[in-house]
N, CA, C and O of each residue as an XYZ file, in Angstrom:
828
protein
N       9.505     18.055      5.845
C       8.529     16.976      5.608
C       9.278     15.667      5.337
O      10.112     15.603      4.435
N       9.002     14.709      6.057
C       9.893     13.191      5.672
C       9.038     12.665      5.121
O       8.083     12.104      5.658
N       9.316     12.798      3.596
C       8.720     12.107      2.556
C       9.972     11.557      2.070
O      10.774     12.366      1.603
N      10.417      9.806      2.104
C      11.416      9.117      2.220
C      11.919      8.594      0.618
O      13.018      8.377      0.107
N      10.107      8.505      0.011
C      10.190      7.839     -1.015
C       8.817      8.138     -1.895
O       7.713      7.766     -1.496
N       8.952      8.623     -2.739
C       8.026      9.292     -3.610
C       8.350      8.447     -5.348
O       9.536      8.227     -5.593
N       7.583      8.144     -6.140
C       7.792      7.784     -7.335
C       6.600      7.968     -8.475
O       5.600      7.454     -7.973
N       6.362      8.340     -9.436
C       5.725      8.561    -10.324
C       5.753      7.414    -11.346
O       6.578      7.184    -12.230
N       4.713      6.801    -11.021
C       4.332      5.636    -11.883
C       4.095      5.374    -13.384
O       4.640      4.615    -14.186
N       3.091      6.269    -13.484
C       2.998      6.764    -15.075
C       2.190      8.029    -14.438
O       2.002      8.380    -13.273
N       1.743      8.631    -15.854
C       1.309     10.051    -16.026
C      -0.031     10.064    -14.936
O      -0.035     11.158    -14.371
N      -0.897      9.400    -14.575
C      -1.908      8.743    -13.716
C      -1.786      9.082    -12.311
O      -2.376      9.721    -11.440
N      -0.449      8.157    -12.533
C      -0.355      7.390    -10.618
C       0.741      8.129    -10.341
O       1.687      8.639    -10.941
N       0.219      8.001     -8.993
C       2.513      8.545     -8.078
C       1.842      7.961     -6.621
O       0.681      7.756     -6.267
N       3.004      7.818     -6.040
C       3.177      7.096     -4.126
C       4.004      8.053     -4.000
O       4.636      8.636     -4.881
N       3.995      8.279     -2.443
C       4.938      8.314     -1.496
C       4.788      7.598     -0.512
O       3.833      6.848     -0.309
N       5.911      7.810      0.319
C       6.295      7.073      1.884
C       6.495      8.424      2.385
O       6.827      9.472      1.831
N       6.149      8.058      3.809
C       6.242      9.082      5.077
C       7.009      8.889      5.893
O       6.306      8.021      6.411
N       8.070      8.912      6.668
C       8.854      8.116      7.728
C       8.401      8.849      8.830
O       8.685     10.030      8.631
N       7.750      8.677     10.046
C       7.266      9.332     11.323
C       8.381      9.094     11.955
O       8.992      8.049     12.178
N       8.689     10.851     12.376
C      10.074     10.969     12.973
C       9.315     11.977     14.193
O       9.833     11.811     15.297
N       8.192     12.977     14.170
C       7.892     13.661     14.406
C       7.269     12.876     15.938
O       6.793     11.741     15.901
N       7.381     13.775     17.384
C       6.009     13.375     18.213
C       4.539     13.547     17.627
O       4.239     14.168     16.607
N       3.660     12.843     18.516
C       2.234     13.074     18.113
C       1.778     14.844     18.015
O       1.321     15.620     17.175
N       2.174     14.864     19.251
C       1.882     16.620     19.658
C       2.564     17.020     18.582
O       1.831     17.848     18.041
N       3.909     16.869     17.730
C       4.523     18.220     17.448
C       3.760     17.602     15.610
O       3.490     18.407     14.719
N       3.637     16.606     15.523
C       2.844     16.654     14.370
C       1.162     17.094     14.774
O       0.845     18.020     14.028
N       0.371     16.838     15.415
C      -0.967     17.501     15.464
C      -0.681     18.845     14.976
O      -1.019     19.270     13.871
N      -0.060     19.464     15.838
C       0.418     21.171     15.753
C       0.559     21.759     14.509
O      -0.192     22.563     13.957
N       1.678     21.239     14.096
C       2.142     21.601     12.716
C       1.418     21.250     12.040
O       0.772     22.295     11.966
N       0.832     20.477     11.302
C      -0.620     20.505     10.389
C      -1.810     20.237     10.785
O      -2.645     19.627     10.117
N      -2.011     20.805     12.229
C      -3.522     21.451     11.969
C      -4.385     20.249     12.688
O      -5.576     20.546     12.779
N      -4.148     19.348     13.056
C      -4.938     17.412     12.956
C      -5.275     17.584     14.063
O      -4.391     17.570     14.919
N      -6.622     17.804     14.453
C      -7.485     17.549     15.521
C      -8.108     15.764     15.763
O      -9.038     15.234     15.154
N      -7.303     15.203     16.754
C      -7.338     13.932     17.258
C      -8.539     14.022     17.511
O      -9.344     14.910     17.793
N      -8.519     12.152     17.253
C     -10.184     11.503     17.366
C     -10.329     11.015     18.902
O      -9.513     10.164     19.255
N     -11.117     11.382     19.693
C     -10.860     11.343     21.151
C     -10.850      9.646     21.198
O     -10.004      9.104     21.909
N     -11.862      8.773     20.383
C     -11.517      7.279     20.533
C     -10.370      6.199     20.178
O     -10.096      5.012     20.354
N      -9.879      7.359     19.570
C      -8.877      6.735     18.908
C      -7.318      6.507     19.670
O      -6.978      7.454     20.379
N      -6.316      5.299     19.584
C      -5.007      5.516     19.881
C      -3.919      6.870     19.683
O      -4.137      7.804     18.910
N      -2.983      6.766     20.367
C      -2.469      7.708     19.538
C      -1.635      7.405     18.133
O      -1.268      8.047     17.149
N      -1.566      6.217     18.568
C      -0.789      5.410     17.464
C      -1.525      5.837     15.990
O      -0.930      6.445     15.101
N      -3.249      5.298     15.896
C      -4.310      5.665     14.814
C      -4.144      6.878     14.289
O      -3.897      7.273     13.150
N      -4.417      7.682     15.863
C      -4.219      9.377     15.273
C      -3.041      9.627     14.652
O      -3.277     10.282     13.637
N      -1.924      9.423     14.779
C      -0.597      9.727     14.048
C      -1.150      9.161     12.706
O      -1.433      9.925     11.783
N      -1.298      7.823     12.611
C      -1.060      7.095     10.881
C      -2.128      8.078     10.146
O      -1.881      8.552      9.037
N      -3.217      8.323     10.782
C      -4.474      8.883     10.338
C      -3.930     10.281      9.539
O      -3.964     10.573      8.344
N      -3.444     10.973     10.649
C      -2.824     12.463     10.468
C      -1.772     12.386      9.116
O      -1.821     13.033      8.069
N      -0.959     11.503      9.489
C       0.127     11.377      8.329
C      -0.499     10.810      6.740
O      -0.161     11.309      5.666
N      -1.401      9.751      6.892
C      -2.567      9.414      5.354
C      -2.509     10.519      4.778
O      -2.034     10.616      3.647
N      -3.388     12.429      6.029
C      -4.263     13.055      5.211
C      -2.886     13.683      4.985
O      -2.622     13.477      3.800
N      -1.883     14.355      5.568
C      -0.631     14.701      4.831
C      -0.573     14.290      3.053
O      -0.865     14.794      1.969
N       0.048     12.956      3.659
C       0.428     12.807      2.496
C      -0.576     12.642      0.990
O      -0.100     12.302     -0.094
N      -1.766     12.906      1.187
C      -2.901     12.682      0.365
C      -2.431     14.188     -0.134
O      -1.794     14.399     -1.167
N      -2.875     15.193      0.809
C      -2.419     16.328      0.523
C      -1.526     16.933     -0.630
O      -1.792     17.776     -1.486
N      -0.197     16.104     -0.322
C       1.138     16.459     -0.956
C       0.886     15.714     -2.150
O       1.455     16.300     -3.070
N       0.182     14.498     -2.637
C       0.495     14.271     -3.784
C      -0.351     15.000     -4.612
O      -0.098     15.211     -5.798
N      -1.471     15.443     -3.962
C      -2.429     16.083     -4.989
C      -2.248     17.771     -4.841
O      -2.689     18.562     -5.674
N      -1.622     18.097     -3.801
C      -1.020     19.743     -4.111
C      -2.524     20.497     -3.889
O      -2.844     21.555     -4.431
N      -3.480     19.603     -2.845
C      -4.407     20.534     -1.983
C      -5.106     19.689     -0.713
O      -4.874     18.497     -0.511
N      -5.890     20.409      0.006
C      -6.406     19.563      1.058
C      -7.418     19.124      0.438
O      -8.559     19.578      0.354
N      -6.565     17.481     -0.346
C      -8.150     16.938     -0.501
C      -8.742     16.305      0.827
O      -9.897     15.892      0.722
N      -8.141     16.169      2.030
C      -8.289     15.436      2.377
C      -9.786     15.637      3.458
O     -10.389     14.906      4.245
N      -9.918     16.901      3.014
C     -11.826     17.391      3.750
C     -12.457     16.881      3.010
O     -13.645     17.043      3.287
N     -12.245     16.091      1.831
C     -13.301     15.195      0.605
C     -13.268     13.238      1.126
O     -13.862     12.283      0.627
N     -12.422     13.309      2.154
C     -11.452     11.610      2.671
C     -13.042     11.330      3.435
O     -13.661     12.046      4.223
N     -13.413      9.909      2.806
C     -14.439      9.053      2.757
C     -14.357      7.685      2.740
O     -13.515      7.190      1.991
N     -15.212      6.797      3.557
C     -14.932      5.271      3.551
C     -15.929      4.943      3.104
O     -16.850      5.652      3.509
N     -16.428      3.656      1.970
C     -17.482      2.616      1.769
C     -17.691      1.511      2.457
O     -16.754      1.035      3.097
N     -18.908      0.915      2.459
C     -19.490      0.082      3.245
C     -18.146     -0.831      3.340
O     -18.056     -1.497      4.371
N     -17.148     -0.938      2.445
C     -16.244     -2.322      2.473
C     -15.152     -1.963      3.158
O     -14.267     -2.784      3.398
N     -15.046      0.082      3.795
C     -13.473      0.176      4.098
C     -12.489      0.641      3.158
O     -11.317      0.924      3.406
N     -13.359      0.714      1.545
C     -11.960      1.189      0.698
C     -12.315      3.108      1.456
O     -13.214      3.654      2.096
N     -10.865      3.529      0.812
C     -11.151      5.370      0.950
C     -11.263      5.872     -0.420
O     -10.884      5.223     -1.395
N     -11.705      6.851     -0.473
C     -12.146      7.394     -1.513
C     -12.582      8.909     -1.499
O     -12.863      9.090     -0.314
N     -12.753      9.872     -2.040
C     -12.836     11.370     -2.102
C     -13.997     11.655     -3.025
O     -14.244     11.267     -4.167
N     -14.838     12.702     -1.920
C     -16.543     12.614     -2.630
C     -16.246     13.743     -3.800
O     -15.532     14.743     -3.726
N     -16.890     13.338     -4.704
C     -17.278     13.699     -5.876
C     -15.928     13.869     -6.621
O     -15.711     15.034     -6.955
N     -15.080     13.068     -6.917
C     -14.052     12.936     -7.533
C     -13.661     11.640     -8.102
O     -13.971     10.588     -7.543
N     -12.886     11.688     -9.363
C     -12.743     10.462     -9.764
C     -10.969     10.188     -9.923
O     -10.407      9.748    -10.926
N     -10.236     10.647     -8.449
C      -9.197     10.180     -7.943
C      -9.022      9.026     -7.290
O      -8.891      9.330     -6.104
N      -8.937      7.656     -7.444
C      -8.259      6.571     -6.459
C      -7.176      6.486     -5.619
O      -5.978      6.447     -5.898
N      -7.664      6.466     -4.692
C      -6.596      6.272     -3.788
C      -6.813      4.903     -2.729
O      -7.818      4.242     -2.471
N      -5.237      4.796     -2.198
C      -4.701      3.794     -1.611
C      -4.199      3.922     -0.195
O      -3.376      4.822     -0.357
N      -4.161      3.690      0.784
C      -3.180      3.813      2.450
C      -2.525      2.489      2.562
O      -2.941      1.597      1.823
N      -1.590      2.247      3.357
C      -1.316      1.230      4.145
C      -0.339      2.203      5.091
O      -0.048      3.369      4.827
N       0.101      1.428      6.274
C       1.158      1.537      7.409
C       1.869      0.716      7.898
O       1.419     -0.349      7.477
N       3.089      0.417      8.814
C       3.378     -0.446      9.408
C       4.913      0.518     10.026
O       5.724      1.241      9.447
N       4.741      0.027     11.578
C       5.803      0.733     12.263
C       5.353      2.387     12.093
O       4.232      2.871     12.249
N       6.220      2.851     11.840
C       6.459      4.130     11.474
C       6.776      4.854     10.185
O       7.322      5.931      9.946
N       6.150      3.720      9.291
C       6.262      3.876      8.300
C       4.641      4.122      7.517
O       3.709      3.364      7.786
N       4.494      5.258      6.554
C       2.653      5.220      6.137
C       3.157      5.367      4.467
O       4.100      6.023      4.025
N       2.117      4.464      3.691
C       2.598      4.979      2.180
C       1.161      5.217      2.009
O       0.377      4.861      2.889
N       0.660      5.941      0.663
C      -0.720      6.496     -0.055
C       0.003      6.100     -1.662
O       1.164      5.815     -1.958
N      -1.107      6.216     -2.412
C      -0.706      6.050     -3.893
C      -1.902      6.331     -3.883
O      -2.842      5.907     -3.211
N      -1.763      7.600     -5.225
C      -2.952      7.843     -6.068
C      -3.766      7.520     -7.426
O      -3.206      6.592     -8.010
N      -4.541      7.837     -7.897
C      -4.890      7.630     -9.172
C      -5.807      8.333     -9.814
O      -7.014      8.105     -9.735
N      -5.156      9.463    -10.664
C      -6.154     10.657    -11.469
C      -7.030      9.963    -12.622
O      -8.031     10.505    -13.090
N      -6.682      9.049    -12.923
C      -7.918      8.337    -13.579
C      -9.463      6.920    -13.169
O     -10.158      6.105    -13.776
N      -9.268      7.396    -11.900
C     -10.217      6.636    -11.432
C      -9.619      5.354    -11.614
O     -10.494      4.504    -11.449
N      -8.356      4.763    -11.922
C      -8.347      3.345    -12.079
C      -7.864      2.410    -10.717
O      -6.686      2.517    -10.375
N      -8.703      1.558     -9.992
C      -8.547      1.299     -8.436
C      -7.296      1.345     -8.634
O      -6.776      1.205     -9.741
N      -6.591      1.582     -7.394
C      -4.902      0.773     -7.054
C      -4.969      0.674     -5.638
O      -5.837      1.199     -4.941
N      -3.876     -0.122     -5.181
C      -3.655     -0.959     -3.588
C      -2.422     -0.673     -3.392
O      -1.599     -0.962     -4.260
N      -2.094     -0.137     -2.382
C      -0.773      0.063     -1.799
C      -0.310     -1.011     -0.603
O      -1.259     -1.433      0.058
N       0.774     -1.425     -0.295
C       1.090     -1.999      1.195
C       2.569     -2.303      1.409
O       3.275     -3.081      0.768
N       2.862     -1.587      2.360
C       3.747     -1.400      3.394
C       3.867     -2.533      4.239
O       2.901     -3.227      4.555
N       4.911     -2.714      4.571
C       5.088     -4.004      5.470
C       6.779     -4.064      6.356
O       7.772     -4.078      5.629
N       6.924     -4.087      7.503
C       8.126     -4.424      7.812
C       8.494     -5.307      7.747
O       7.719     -6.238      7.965
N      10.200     -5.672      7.338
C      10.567     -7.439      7.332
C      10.597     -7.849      8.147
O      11.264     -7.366      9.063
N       9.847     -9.042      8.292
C      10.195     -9.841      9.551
C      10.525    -11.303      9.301
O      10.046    -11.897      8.335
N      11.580    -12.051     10.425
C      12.067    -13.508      9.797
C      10.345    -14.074     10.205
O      10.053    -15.076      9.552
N       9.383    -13.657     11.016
C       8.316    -14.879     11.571
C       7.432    -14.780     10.649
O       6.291    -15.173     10.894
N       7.728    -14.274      9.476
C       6.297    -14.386      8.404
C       5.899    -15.877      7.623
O       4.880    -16.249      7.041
N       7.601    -16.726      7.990
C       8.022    -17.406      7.559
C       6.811    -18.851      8.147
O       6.906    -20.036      7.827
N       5.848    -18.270      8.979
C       5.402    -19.079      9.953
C       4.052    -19.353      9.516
O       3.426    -20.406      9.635
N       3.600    -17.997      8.868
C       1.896    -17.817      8.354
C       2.171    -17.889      6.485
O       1.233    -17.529      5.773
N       3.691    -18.441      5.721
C       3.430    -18.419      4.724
C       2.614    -19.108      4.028
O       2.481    -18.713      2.870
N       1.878    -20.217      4.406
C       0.952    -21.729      4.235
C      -0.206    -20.621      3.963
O      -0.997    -20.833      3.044
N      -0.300    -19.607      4.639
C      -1.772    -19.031      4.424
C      -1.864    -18.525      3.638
O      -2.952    -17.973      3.803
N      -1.342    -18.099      2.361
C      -1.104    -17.167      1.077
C      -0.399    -17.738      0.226
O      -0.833    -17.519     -0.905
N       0.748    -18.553      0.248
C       2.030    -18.417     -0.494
C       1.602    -20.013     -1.127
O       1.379    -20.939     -0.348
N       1.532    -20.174     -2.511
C       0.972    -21.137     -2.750
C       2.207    -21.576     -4.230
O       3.014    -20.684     -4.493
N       2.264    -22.564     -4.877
C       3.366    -22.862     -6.012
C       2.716    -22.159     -7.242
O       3.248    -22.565     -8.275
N       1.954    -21.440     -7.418
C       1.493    -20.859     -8.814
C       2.176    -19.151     -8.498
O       2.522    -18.437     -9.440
N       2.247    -18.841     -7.496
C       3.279    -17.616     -7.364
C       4.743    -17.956     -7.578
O       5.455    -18.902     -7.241
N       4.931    -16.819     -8.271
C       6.349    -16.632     -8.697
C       7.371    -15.527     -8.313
O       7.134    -14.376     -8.679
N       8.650    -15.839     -7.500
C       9.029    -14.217     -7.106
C      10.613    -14.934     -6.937
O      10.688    -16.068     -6.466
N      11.673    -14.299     -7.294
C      12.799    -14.539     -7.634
C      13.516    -14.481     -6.405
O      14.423    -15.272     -6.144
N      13.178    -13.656     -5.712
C      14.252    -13.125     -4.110
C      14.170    -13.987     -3.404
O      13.294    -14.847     -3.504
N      15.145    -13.966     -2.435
C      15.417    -14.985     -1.518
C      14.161    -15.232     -0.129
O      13.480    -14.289      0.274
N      14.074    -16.319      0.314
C      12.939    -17.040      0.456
C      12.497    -15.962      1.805
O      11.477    -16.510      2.221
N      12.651    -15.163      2.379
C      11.892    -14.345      3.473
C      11.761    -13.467      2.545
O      10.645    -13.348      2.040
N      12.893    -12.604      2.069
C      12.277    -11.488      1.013
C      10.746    -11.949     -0.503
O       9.861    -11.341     -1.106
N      11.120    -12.877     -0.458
C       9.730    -13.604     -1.600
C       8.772    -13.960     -0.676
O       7.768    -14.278     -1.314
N       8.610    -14.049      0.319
C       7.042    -14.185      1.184
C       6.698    -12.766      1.310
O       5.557    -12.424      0.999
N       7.711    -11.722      1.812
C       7.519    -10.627      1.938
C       6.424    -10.139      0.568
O       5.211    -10.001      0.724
N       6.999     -9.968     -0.489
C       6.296    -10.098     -1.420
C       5.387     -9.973     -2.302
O       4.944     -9.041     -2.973
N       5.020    -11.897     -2.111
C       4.423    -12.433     -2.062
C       2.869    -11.641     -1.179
O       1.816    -11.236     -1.670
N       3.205    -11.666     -0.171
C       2.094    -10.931      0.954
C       1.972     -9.718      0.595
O       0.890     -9.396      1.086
N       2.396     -8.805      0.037
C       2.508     -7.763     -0.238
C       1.339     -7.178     -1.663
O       0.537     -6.283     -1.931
N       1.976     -8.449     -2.254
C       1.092     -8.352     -4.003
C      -0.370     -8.734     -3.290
O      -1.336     -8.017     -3.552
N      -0.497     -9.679     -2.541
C      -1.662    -10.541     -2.268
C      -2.435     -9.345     -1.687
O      -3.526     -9.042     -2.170
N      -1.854     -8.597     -0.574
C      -2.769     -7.143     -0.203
C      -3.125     -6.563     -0.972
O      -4.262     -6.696     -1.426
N      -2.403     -5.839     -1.327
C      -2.945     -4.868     -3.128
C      -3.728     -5.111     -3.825
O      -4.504     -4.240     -4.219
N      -3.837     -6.909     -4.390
C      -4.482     -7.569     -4.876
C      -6.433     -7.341     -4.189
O      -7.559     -7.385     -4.685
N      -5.843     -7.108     -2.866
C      -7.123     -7.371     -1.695
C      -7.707     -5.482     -1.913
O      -8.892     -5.151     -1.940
N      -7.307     -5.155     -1.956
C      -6.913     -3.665     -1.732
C      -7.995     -3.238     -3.432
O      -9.120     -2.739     -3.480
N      -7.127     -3.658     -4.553
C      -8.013     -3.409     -5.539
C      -9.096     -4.060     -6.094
O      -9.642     -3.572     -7.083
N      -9.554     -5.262     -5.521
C     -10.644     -5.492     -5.829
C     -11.850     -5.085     -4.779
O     -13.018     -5.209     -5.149
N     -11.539     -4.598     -3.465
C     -12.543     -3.724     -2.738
C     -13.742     -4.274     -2.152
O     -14.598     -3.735     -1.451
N     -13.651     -5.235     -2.501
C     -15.552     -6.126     -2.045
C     -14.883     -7.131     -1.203
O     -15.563     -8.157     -1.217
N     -13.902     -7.248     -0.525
C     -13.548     -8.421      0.563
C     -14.111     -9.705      0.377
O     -14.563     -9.902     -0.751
N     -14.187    -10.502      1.079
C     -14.306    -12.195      0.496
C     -13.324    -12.969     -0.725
O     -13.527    -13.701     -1.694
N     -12.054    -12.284      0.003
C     -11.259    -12.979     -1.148
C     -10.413    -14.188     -0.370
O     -10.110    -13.839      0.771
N     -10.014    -15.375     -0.682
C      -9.001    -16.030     -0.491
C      -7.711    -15.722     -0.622
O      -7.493    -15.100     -1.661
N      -6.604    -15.959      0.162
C      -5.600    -15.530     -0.571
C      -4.636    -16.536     -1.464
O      -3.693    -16.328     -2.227
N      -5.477    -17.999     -0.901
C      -4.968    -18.936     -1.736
C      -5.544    -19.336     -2.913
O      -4.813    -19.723     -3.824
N      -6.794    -19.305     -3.053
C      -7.814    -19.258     -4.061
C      -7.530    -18.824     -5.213
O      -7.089    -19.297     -6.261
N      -7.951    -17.569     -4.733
C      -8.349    -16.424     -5.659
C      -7.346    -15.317     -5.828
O      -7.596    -14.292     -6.461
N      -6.048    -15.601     -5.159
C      -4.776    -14.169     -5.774
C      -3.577    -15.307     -6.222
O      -3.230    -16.357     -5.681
N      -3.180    -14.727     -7.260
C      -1.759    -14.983     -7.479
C      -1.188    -14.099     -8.265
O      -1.704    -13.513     -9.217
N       0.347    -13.967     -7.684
C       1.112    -12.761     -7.563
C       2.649    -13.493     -9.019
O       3.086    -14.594     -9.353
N       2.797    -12.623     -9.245
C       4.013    -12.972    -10.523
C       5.184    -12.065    -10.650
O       5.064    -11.120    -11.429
N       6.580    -12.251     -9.835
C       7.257    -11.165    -10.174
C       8.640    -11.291    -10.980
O       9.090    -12.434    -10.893
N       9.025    -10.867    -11.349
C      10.117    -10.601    -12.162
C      11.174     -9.340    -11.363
O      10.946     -8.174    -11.687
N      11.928     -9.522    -10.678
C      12.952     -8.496    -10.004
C      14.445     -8.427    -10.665
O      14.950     -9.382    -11.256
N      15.145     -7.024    -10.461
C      16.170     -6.687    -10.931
C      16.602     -5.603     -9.848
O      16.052     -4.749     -9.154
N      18.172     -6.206    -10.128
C      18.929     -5.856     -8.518
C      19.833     -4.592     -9.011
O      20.363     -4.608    -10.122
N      19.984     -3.405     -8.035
C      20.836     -2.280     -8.351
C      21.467     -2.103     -7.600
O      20.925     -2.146     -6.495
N      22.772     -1.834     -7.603
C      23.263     -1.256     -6.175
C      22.540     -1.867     -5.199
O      21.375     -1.522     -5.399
N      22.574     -2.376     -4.528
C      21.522     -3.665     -3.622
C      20.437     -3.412     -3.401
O      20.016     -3.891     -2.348
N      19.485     -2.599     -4.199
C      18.384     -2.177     -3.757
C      17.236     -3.001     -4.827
O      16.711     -2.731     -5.907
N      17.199     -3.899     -4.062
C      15.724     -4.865     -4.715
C      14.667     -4.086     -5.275
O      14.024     -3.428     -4.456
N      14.285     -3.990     -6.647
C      13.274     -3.512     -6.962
C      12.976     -4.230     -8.012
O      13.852     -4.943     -8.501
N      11.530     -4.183     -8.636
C      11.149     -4.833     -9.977
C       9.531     -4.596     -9.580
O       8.998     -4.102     -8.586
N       8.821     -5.373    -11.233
C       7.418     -5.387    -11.669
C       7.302     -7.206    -11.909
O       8.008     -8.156    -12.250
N       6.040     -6.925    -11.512
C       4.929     -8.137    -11.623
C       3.694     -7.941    -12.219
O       3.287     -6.893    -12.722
N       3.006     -9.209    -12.121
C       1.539     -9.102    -12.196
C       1.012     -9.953    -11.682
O       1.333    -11.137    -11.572
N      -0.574     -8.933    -11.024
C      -1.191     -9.678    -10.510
C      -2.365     -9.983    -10.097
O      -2.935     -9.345     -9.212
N      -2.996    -11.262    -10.847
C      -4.131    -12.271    -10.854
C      -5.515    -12.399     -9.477
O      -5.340    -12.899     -8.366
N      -6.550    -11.915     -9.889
C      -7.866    -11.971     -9.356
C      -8.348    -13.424     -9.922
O      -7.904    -13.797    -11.008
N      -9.046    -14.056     -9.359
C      -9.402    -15.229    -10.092
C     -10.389    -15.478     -9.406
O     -10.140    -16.288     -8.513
N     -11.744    -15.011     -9.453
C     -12.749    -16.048     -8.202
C     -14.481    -16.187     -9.197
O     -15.157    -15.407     -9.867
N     -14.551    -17.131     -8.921
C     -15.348    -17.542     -9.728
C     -15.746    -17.250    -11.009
O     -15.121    -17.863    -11.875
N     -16.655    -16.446    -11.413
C     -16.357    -16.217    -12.812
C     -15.725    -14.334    -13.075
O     -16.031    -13.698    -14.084
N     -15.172    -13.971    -12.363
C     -14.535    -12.933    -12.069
C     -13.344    -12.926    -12.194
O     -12.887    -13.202    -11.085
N     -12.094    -12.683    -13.301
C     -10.839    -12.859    -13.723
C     -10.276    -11.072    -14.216
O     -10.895    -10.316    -14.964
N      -9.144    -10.833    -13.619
C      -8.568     -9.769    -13.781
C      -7.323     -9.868    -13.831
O      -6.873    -10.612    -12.960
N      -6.217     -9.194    -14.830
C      -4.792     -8.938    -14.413
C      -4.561     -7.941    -14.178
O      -5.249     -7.095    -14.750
N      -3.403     -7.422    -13.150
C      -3.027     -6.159    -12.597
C      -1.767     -5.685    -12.545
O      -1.152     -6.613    -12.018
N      -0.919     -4.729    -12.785
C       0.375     -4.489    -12.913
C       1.313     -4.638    -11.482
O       0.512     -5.327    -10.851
N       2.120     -4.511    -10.830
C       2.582     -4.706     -9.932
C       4.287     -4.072     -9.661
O       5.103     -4.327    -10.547
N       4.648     -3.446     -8.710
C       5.776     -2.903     -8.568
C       6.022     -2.925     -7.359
O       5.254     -2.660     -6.434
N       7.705     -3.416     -7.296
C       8.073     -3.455     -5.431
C       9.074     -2.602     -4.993
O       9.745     -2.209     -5.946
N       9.391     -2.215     -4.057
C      10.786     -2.032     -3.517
C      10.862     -2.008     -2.680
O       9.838     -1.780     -2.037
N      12.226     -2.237     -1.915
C      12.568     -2.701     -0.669
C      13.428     -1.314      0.400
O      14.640     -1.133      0.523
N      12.300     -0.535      1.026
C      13.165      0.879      1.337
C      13.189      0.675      2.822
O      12.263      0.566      3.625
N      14.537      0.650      2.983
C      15.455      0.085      4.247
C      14.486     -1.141      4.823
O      14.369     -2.005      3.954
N      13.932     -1.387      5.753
C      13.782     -2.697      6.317
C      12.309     -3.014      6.250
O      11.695     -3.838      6.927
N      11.735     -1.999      5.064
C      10.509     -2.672      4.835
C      10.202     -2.955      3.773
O      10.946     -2.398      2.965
N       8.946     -3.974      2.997
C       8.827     -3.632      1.257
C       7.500     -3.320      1.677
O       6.630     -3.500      2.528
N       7.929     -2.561      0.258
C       6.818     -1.519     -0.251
C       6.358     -2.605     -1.830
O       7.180     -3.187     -2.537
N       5.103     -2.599     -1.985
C       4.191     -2.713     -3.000
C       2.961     -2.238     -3.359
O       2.047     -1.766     -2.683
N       3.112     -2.486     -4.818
C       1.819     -1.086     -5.556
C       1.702     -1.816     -6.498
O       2.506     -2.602     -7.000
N      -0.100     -1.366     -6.951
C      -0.736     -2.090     -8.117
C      -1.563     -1.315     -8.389
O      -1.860     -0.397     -7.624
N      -2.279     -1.553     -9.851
C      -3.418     -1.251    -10.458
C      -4.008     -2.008    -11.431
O      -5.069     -1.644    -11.938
């Protein structure tokens, strides 16, 4: 199983990452994933790999309980587990939550052209220490999560998110905590925030 990156948040929460190494066929096979005939194969893989890894963090198939709301969040009927998806490339992360408390996951590959759409998010009341592609990275990253846990869409990302991080460097592996800010009209929230940077993508998580 390429589970790349797994972490236990507090007693609550835990993520993993998936790295898709597998073909479509030889993953359908091996766990069972009957493709959606409308779907890409690209969908069907990320899809297949979500209910995996939903699976593995909770140590059963929840994933015959895997449900969407009118807004797109997922969620598991008659349970008060939160959960999270994102993807990008070949890369899928999930993060859970045994206490019902929302959280937002997002995955992202680095890229230098983000540098192009930062005007659309990246505003001077965010704060992030890393160097200026890795801090949009981010930046965009918190702002999803941000999007991710408040669940009712109609958010700005200049408006109404701002992201706050504080990072600390190991062995070169960028990681650290933030927080981060809902703000829209009379609706105000703070949220915890955690990043890391696993090989050429960042990863961020909130609640």
């Amino acid at each position: 199983m390429p589970v790349i990156f797994e972490k236990q948040i507090d007693a609550a929460k835990k993520l993993a990452v998936w790295h898709i190494t597998e073909s479509e066929e030889e993953l359908f096979k091996k766990h069972h994933f009957l493709p959606h005939p409308d779907f890409s194969k690209k969908r069907n893989t990320e899809k297949a790999v979500s209910q995996i890894l939903l699976n593995h963090l909770l140590d059963y198939d929840a994933h015959i309980d895997l449900n969407k709301d009118i807004f797109g969040k997922p969620y598991l009927n008659n349970s008060n587990i939160a959960i999270s998806f994102s993807h990008s490339k070949q890369m899928v992360a999930c993060i859970i939550a045994l206490n019902d408390q929302p959280v937002g996951i997002d995955i992202e590959v680095i890229r230098p052209s983000i540098g192009h759409i930062a005007h659309k998010f990246f505003t001077k009341q965010d704060s992030v220490p890393l160097p200026a592609n890795l801090g949009i990275h981010l930046v965009w990253g918190g702002k999803e999560v941000l999007y991710k846990i408040y669940a009712k869409k109609e958010l700005d990302f200049i408006e109404h998110l701002t992201v706050k991080f504080d990072a600390n460097l190991e062995l070169n592996q960028p990681f650290g905590n933030g927080i981060g800010l809902i703000h829209k009209n009379n609706y105000n929230s703070t949220h915890q925030l955690g990043f890391y940077i696993l090989k050429d993508f960042m990863l961020v998580w909130g609640s």
